[in-house]
Each structure stands twice: as structure tokens, then as C-alpha cells.
C-alpha positions as CSV (number, residue, x, y, z in Angstrom):
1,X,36.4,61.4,35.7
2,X,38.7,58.0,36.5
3,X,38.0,56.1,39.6
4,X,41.2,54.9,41.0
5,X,42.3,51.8,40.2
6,X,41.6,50.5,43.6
7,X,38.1,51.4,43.5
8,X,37.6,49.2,40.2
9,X,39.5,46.2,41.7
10,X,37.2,46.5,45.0
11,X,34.1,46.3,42.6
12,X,35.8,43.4,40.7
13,X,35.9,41.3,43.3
14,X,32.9,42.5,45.0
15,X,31.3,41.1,41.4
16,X,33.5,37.6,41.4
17,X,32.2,37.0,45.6
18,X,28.7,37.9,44.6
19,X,28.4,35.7,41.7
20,X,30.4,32.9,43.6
21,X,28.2,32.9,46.4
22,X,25.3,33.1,44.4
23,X,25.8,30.4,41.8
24,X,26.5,26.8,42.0
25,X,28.1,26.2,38.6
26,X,30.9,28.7,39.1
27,X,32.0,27.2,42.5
28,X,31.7,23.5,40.8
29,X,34.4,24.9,38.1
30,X,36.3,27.0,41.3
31,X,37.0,23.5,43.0
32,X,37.9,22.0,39.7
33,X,39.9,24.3,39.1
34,X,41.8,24.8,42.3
35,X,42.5,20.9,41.9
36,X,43.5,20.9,38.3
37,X,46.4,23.2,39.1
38,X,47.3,22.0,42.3
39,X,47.4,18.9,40.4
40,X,49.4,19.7,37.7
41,X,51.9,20.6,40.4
42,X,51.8,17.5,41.9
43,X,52.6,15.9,38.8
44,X,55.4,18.2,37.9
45,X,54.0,19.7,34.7
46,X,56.1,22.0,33.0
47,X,55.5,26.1,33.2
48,X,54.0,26.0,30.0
49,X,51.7,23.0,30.8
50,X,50.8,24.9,34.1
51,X,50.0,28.4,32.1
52,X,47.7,26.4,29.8
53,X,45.8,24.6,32.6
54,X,45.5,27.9,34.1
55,X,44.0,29.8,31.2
56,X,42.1,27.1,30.7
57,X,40.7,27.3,34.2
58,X,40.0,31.5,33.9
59,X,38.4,30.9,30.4
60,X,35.3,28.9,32.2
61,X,35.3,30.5,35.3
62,X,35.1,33.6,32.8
63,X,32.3,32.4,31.1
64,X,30.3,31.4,34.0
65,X,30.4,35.3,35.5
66,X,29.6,36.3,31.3
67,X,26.9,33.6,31.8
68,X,25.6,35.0,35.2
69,X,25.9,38.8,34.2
70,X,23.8,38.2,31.2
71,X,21.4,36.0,32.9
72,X,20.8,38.6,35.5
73,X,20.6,41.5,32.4
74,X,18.0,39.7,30.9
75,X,16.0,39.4,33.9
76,X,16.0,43.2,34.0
77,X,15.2,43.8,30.3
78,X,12.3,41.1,29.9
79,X,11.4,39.2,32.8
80,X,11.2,35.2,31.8
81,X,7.8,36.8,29.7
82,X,9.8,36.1,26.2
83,X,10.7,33.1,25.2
84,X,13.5,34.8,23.5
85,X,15.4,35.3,26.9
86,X,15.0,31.9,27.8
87,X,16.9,30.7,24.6
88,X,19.2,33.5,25.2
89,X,19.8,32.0,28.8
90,X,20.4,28.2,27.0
91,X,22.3,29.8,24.4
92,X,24.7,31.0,27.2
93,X,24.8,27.7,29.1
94,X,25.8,26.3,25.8
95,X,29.2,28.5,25.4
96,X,29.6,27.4,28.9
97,X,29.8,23.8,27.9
98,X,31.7,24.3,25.3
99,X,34.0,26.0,27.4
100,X,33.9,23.1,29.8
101,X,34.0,20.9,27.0
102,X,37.2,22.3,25.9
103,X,38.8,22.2,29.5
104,X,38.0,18.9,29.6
105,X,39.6,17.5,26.4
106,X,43.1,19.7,27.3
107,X,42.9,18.1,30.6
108,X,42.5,14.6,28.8
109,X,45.2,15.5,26.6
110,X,47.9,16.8,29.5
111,X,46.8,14.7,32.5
112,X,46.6,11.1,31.4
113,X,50.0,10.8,29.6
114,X,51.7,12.1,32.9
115,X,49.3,10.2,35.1
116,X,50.2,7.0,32.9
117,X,53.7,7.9,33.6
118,X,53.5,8.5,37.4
119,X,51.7,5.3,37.6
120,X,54.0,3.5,35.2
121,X,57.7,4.4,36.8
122,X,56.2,3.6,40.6
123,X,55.8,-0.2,39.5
């Protein structure tokens, strides 16, 4: 049997506010986030620029709820007793950081040549 669709968007979010109030990293890429789009605003970046920051943003926030889900799995299957789950746990942190590692050089790449010309046509 389905569950209404209103029903799987109440657990959704129920998920995202757990996992936000329970883990630091994902509100550190939340803030981030929130300012890298208000920010590409501010700097008039086209839609297309704006989509990219934006999927940019969901694909580590994204990975941080992957990341906490599998965290918390693990805990269930094999309590911190194998060293297995703790490499699975840094193996996750790891597509984290590349994910942030990504963000970061599309930021580089969209940010400083509009922030170079902000700064540039005010003088």
C-alpha cells in the first residue's frame, strides 16, 4: 500500500530537522550555502550561474545526510567494535570532502571573476 505523498514529505523533512539539529557539519554547509546563493544574487549572476551554485549547494548538503544516515546504519549493524566501520565512517567523510572540495573550486571559478569585476567598475 502507498502512503500519501504528504506523509513521505512530513518524514523527509522530519529526516533533514533531525540530522540538522544533530550534526554540526551539515549546518556549517547550510550557512554556506544560504550565503553562496544569496550571494550570487547580490552579484547578479546569471540563472544558469545561480542553478549551478544551487546544485552545487544540494550535492553537499546531500552528502552530509548520506554521510549521517550511514553513520548512524553502521552504528546499528556493528557498534564502533570493527575497525571496518570506522574506515567505512572516514571513507564517507572523504566523499564529503570531495564534495566540498568540488563546491569550493566552482565557487572559485564563478565568484572571483565577478567579485574582480564588482570591485574593479566601483573604482
Amino acid at each position: 500500500m502507498r502512503r500519501p505523498l504528504i506523509t513521505s514529505l512530513h518524514h523527509a523533512a522530519r529526516g533533514f530537522f533531525l540530522v540538522l539539529r544533530t550534526e554540526r557539519n551539515i549546518r556549517i554547509h547550510a550557512v554556506c550555502a544560504c550565503v553562496a546563493i544569496l550571494l550570487a544574487f547580490f552579484l547578479q549572476f546569471s540563472a544558469i550561474e545561480i542553478a549551478i551554485v544551487v546544485m552545487v549547494s544540494a550535492l553537499v548538503i546531500t552528502g552530509e545526510l548520506f554521510n549521517a544516515a550511514l553513520e548512524r546504519y553502521s552504528d546499528i549493524i556493528k557498534p564502533r567494535v570493527s575497525g571496518y566501520v570506522e574506515q567505512v565512517k572516514d571513507i564517507m567523510a572523504a566523499g564529503v570532502l570531495v564534495l566540498a572540495g568540488m563546491a569550493l573550486f566552482v565557487g572559485i571559478l564563478l565568484y572571483v571573476p565577478k567579485m574582480i569585476d564588482n570591485f574593479l567598475n566601483r573604482m
